[in-house]
Backbone as CSV, one residue per row, in Angstrom:
resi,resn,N_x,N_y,N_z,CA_x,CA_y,CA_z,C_x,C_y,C_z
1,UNK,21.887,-29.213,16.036,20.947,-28.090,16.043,21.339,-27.046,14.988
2,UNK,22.569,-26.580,14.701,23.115,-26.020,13.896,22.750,-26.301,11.967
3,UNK,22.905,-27.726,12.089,22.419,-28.269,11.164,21.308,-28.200,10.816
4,UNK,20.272,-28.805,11.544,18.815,-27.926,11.075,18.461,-26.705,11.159
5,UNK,19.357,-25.905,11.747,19.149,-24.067,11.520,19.709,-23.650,10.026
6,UNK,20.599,-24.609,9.477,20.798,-24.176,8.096,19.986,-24.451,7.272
7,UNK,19.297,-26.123,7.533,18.072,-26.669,6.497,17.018,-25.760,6.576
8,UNK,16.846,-25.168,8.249,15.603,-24.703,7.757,15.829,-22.976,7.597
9,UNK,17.258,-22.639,7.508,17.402,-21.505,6.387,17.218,-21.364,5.381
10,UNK,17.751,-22.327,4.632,17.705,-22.658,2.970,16.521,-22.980,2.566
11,UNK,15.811,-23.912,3.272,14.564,-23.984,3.168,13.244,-22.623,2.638
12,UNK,13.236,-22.005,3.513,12.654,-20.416,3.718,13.530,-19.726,2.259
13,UNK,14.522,-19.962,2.222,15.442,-19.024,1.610,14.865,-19.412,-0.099
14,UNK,14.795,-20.747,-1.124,13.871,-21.248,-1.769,12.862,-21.532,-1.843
15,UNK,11.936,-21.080,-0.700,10.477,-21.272,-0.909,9.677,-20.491,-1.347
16,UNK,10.586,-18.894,-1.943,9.105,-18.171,-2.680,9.744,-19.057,-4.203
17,UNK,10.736,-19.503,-4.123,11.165,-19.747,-5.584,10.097,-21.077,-6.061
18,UNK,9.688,-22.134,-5.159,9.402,-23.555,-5.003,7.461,-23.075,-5.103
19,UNK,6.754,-22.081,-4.350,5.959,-21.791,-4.483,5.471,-21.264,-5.816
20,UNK,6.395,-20.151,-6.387,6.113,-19.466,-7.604,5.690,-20.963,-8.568
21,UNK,6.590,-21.877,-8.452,6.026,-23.220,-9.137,5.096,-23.837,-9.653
22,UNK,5.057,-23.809,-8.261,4.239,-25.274,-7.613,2.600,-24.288,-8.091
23,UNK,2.384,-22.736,-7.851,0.819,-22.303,-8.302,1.080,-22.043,-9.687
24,UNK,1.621,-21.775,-10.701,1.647,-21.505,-12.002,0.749,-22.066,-12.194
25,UNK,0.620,-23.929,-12.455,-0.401,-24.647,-13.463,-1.554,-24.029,-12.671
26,UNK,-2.132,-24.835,-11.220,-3.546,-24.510,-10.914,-3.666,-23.234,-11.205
27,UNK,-2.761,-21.576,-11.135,-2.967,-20.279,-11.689,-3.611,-19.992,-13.081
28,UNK,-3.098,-21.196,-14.144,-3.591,-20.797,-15.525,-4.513,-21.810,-15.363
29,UNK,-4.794,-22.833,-14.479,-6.300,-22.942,-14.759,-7.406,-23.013,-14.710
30,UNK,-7.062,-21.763,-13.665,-8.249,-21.033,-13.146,-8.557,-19.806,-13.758
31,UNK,-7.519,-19.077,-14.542,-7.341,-18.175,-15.509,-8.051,-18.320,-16.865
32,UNK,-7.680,-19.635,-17.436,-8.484,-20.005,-18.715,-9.778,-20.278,-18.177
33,UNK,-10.488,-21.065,-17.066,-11.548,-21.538,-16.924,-12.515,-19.988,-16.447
34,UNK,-11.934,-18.822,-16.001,-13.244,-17.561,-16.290,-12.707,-17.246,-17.580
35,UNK,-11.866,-17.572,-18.060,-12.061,-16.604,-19.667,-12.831,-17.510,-20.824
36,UNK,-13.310,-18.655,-20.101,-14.268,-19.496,-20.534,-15.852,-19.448,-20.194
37,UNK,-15.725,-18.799,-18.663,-16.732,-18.065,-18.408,-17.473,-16.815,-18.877
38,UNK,-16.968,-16.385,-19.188,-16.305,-14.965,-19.369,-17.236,-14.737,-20.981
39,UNK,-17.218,-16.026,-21.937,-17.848,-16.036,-23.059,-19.189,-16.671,-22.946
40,UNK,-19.495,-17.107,-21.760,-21.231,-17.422,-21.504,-22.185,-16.196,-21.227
41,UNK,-23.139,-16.624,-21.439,-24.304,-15.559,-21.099,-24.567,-15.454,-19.532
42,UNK,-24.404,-14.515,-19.001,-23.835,-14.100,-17.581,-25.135,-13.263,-17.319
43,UNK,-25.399,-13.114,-16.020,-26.216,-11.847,-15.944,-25.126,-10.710,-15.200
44,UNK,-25.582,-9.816,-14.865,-24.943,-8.862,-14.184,-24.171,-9.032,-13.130
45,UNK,-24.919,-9.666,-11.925,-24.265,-10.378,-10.652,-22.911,-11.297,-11.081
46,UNK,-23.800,-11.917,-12.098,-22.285,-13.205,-12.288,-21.523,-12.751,-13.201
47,UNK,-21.411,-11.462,-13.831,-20.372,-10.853,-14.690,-19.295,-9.993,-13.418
48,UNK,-20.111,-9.263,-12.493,-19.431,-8.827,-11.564,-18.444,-9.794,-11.008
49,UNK,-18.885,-10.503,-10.664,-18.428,-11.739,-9.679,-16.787,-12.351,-10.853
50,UNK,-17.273,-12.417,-11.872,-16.035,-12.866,-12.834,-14.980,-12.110,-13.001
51,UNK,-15.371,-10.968,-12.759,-14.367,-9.769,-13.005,-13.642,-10.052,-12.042
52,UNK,-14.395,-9.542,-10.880,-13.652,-9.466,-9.621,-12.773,-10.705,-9.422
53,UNK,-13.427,-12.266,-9.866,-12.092,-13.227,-9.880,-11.456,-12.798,-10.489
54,UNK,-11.457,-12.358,-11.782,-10.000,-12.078,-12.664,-9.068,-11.248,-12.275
55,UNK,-9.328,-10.014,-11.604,-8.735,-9.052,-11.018,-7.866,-9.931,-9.825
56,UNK,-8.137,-10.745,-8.625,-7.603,-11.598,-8.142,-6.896,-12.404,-8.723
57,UNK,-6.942,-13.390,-9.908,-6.106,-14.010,-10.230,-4.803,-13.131,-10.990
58,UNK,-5.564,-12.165,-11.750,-4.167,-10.727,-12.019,-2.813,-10.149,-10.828
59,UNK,-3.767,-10.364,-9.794,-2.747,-9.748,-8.536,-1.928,-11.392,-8.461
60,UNK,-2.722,-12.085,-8.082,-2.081,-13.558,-7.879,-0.324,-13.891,-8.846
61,UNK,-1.149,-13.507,-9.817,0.069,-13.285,-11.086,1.399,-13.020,-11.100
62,UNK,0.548,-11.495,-10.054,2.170,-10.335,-10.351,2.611,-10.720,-9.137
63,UNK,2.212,-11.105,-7.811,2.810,-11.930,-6.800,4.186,-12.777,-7.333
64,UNK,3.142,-13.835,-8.063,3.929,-14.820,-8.667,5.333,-14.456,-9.140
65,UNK,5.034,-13.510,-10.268,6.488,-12.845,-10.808,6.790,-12.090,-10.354
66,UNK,6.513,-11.054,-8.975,7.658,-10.725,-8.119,8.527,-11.916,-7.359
67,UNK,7.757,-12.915,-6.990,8.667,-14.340,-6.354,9.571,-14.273,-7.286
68,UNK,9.409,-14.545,-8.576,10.533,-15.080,-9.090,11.672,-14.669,-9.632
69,UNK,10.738,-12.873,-9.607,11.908,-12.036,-10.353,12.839,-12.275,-8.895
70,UNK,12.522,-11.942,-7.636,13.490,-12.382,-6.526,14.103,-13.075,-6.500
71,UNK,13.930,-14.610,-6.927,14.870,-15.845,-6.851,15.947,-15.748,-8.282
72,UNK,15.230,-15.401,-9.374,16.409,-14.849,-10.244,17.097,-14.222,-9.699
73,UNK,16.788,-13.113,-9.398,17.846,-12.347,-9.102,18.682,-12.621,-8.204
74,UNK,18.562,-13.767,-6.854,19.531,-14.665,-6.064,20.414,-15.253,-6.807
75,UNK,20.015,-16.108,-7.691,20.503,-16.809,-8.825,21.239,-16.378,-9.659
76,UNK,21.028,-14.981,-10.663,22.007,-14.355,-11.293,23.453,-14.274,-10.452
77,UNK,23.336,-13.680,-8.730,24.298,-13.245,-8.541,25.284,-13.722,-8.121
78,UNK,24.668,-15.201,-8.368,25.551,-16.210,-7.607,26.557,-16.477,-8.804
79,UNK,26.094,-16.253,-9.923,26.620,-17.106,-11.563,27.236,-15.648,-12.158
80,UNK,26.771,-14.351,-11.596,27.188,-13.692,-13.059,28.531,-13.592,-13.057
81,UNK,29.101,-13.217,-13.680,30.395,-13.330,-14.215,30.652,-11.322,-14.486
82,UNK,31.659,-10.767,-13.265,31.704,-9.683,-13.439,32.314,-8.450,-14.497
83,UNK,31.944,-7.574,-14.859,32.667,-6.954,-15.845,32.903,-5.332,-15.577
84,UNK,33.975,-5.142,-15.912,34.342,-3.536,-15.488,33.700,-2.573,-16.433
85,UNK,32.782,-1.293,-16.155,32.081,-0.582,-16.800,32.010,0.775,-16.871
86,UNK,31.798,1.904,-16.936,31.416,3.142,-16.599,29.866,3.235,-16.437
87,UNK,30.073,3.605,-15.107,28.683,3.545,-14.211,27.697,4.969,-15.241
88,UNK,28.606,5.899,-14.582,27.595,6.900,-15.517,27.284,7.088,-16.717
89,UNK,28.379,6.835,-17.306,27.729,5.643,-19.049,26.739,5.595,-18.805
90,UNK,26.185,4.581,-18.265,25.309,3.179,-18.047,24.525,4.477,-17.894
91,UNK,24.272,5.033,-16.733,23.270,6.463,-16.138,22.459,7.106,-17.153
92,UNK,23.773,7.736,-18.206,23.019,8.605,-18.999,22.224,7.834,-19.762
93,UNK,22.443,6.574,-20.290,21.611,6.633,-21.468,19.936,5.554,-20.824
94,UNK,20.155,5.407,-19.157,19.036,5.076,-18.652,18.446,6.149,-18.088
95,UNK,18.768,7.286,-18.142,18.108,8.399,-17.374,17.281,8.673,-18.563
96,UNK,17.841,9.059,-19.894,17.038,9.276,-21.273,16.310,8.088,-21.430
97,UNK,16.304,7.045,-20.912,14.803,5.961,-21.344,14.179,6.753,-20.007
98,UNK,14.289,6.866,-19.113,13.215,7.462,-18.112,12.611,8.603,-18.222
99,UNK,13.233,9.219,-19.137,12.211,10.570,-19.326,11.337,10.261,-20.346
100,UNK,11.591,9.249,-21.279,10.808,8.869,-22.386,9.708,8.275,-21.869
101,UNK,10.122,7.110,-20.954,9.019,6.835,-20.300,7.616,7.035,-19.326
102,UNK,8.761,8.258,-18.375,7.583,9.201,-17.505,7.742,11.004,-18.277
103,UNK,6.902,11.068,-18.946,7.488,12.315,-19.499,6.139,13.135,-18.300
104,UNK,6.006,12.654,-17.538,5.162,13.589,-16.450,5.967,13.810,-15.500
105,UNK,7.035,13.698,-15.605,8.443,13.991,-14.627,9.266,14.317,-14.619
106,UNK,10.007,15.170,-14.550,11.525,15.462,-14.743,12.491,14.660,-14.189
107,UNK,13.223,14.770,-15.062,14.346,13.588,-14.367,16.077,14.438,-14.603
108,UNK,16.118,14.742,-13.574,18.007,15.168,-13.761,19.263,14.290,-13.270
109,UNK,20.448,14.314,-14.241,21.245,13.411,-13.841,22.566,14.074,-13.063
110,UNK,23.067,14.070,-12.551,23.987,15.456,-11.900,25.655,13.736,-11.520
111,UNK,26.878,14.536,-11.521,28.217,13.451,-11.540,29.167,14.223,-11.543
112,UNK,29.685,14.349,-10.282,30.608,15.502,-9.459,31.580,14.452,-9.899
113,UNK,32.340,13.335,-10.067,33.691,12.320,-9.816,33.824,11.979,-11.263
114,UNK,35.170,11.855,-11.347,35.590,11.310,-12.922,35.726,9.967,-12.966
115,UNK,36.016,9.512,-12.195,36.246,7.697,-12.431,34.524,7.334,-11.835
116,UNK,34.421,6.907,-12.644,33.126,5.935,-12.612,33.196,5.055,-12.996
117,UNK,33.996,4.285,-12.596,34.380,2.494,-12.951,34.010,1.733,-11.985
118,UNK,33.178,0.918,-12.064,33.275,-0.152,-11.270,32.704,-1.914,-11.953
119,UNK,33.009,-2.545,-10.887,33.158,-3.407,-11.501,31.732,-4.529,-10.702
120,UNK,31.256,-5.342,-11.754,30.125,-5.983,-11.693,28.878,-6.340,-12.590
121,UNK,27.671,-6.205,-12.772,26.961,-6.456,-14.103,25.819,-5.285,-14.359
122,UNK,26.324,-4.437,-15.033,25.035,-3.509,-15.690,24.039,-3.646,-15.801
123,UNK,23.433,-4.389,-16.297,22.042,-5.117,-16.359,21.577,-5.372,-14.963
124,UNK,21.949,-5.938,-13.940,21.367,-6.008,-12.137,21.283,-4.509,-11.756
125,UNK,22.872,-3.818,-12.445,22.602,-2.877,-11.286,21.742,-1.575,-12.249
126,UNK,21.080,-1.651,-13.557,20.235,-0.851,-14.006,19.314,-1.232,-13.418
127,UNK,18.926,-2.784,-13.462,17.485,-3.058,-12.940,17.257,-2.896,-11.515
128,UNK,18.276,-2.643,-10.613,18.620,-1.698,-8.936,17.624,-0.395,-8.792
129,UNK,18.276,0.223,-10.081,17.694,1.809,-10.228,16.367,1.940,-10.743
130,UNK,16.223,0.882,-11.678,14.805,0.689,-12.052,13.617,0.475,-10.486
131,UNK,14.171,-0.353,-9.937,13.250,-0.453,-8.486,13.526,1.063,-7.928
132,UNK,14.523,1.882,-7.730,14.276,3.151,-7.375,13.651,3.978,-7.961
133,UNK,13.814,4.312,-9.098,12.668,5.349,-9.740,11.656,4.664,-10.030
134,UNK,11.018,3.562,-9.624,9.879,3.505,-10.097,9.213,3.719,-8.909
135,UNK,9.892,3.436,-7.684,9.087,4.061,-6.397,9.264,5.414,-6.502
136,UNK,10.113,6.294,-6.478,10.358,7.747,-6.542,9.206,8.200,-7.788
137,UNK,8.605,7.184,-8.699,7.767,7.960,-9.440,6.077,7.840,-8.878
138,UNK,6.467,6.582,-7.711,4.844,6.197,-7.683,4.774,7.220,-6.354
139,UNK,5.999,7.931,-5.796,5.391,8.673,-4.438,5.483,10.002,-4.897
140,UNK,5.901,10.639,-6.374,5.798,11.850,-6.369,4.748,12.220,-7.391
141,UNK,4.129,13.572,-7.695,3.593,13.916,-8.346,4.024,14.482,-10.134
142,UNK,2.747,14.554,-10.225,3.152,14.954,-12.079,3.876,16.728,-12.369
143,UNK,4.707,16.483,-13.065,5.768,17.918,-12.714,6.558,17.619,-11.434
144,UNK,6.893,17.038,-11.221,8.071,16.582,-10.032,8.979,16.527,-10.758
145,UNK,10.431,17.080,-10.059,11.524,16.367,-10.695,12.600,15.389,-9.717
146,UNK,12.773,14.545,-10.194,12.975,12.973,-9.358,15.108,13.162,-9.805
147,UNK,15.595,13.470,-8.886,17.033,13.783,-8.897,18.276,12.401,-8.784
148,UNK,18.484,12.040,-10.005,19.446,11.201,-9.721,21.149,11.384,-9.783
149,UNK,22.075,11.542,-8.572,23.501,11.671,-8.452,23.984,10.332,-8.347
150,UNK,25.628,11.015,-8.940,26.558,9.968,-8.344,27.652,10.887,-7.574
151,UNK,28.151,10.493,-6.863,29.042,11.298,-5.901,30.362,10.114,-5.617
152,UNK,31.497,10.639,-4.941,32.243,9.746,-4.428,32.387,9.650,-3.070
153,UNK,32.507,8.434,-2.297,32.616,8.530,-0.805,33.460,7.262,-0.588
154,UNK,34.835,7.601,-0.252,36.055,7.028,0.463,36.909,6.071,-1.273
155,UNK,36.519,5.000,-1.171,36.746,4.006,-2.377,35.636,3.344,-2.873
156,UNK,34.414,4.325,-2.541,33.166,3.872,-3.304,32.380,5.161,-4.336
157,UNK,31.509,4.189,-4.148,30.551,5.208,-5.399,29.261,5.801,-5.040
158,UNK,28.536,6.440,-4.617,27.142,7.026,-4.163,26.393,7.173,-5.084
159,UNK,25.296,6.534,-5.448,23.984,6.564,-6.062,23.002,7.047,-4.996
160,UNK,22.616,8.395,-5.674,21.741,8.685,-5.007,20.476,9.017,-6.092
161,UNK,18.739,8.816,-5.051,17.943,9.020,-5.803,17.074,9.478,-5.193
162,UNK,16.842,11.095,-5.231,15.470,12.050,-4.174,14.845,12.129,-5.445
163,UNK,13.167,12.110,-4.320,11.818,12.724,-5.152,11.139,13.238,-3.792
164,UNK,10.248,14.228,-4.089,9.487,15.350,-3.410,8.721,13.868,-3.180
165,UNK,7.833,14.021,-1.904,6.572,13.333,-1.935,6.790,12.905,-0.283
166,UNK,6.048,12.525,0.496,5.680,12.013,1.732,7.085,11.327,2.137
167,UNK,7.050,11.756,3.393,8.233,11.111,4.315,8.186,9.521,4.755
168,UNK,8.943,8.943,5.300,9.257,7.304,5.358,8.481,7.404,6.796
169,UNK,7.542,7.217,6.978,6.996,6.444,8.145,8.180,6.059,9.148
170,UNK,7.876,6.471,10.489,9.395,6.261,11.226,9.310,4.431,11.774
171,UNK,8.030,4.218,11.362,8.195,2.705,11.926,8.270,1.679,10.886
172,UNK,8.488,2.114,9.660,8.585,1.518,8.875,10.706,1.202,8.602
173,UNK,11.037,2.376,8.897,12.557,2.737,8.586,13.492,1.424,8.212
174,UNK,13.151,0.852,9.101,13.927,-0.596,9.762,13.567,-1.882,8.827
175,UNK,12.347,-1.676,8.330,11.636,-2.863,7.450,11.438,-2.637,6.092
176,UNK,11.805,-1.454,5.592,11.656,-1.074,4.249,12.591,-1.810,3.504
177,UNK,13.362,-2.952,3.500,14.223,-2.922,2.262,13.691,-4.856,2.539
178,UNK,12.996,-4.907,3.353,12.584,-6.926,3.846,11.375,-6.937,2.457
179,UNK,11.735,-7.997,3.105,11.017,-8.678,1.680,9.162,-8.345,2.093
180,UNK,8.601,-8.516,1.188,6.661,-8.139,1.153,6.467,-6.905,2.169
181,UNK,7.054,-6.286,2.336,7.221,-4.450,3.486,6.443,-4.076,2.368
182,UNK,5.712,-2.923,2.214,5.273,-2.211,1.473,4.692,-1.012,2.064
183,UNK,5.219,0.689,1.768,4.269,1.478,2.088,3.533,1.997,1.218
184,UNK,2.838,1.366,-0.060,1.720,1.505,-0.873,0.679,0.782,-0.298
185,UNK,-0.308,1.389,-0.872,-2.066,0.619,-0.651,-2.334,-0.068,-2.365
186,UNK,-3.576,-0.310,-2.483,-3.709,-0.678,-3.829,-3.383,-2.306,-4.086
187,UNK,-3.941,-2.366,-5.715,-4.166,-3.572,-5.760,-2.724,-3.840,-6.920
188,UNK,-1.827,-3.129,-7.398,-1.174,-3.424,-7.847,-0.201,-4.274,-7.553
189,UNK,0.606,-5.444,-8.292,1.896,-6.299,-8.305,2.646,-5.352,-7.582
190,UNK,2.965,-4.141,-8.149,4.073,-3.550,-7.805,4.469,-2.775,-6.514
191,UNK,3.221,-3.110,-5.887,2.668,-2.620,-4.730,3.083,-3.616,-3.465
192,UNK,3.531,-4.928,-3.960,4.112,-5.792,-2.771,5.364,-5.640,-2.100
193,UNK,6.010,-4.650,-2.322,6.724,-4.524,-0.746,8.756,-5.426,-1.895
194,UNK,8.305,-5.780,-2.316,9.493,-6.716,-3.345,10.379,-5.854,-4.198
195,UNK,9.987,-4.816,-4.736,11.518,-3.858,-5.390,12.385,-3.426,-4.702
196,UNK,11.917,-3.137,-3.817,13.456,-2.722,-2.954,14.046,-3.649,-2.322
197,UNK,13.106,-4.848,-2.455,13.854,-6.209,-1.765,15.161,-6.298,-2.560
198,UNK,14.696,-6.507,-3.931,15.420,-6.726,-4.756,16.411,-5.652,-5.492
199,UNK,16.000,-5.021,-5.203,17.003,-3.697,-4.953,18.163,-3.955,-3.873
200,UNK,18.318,-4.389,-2.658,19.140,-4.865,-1.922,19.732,-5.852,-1.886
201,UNK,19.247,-6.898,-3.266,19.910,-8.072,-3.400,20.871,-7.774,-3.876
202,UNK,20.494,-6.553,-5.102,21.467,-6.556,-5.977,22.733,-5.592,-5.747
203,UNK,22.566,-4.661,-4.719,23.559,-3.582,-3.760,24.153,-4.632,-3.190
204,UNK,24.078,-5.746,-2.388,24.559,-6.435,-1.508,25.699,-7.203,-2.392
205,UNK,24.552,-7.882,-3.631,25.652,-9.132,-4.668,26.934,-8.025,-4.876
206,UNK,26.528,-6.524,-4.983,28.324,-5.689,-5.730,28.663,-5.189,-4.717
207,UNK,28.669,-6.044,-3.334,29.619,-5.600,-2.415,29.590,-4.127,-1.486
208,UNK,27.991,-3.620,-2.037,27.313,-2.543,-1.236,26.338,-2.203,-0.301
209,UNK,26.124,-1.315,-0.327,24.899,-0.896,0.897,23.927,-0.356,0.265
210,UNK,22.625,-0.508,0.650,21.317,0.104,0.411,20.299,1.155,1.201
211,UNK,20.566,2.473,1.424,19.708,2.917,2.774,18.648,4.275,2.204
212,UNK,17.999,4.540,2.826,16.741,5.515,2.546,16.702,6.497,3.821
213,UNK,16.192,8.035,3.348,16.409,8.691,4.698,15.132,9.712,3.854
214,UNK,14.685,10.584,5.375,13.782,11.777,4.902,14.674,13.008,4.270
215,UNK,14.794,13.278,3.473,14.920,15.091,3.136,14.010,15.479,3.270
216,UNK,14.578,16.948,3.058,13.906,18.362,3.088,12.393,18.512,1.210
217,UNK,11.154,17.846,2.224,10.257,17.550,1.113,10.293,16.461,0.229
218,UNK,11.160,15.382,0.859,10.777,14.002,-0.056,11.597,13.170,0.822
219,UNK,12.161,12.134,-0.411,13.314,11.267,0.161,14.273,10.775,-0.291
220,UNK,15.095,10.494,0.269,16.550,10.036,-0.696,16.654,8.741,-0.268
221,UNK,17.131,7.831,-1.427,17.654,6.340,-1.012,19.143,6.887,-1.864
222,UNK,19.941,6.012,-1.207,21.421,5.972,-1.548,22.364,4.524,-1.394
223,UNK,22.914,4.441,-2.104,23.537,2.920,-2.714,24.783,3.215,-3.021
224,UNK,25.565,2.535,-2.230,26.980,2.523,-2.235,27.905,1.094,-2.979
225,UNK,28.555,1.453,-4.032,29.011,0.952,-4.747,30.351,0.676,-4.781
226,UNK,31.170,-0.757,-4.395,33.116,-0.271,-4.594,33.551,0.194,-5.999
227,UNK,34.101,1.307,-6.132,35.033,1.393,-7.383,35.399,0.647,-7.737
228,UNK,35.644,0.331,-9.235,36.870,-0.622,-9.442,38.536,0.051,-9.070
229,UNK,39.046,-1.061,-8.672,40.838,-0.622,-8.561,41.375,-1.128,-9.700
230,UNK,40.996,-1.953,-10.666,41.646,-2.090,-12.064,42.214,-0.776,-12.921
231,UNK,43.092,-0.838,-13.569,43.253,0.396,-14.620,42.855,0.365,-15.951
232,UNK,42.408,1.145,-16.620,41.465,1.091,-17.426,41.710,0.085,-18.933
């Protein structure tokens, strides 16, 4: 019994990876076949009607590549190969692509601790923070400023990330970091419930924690990181 509780762990555990697959082809070719439509003489009704498939097969899409950005990112963390870094390094010069990018936001970087070493892969754990501010940008408003710290707590590291905007639903608390959870509406990819999944893959692969709480006018998620104990 044990034995098939693992098959049919692993099972579940590769099947958004096996799905993302298995719809790609029939996805593009149903994709090419309205953009084949798409160049006939249509009337109004059946131009509507095309759109609206395309818009569906668009969401279908970004489904798709949230699956897989997920199973990568299982995959990276099994293989990467770790390296010792300065975290807030890494911070500053991604906090300056984020203001470039949302310049309808303020973005501050604030780093009370001098050792900011730790050890693991820059690239996962930028693309961590990337799933945080991009929710902290989709729940706050334009002129917000979206606060990112690092702090120290015991032999770890605190990433923290508040933005002003609506409180966490208290029944959500518990399900926010599972996979397809989502407290957005809308028809967007980014809207499936999957960044913070993957946001917790990648806290978990460096040996941390991932949690979210209400403040005073927004919310804070915070990510706990081990220091490195190497010397420099």
């Amino acid at each position: 019994m044990l034995g098939q509780l693992g098959e049919y762990n692993e099972y579940l555990r590769t099947l958004a990876s096996k799905l993302s697959h298995e719809l790609r082809t029939p996805l593009a070719i149903v994709t090419s076949s309205l953009e084949n439509l798409e160049h006939e003489s249509l009337d109004d009704a059946a131009r509507g009607y095309t759109v609206r498939a395309r818009e569906g097969a668009d969401r279908l899409r970004g489904i798709l590549n949230a699956m897989s950005e997920a199973s990568r990112v299982e995959e990276l963390m099994k293989n990467v190969e770790p390296e010792r870094f300065n975290l807030h390094a890494a911070l500053e010069s991604t906090v300056a692509a984020y203001r470039d990018a949302w310049p309808e936001r303020a973005f501050s970087l604030s780093c009370d601790v001098d050792d900011t070493f730790v050890n693991g892969s820059p690239e996962l754990l930028i693309q961590m923070l990337d799933k945080l501010v991009d929710n902290a940008v989709d729940f706050s408003g334009d002129g917000d400023t979206i606060n990112i710290g690092l702090a120290a707590i015991d032999d770890a590291l605190l990433l923290g990330v508040t933005n002003p905007g609506p409180p966490l639903p208290e029944r959500m608390r518990s399900q926010l970091f599972d996979s397809m959870v989502s407290m957005r509406g809308g028809k967007d990819s980014k809207h499936l419930g999957l960044g913070l999944y993957v946001a917790k893959l990648i806290a978990a692969g460096h040996g941390g924690t991932i949690a979210a709480d209400n403040v005073d006018g927004g919310v804070r998620f915070e990510v706990t990181i081990p220091r490195s104990t190497m010397s420099a």
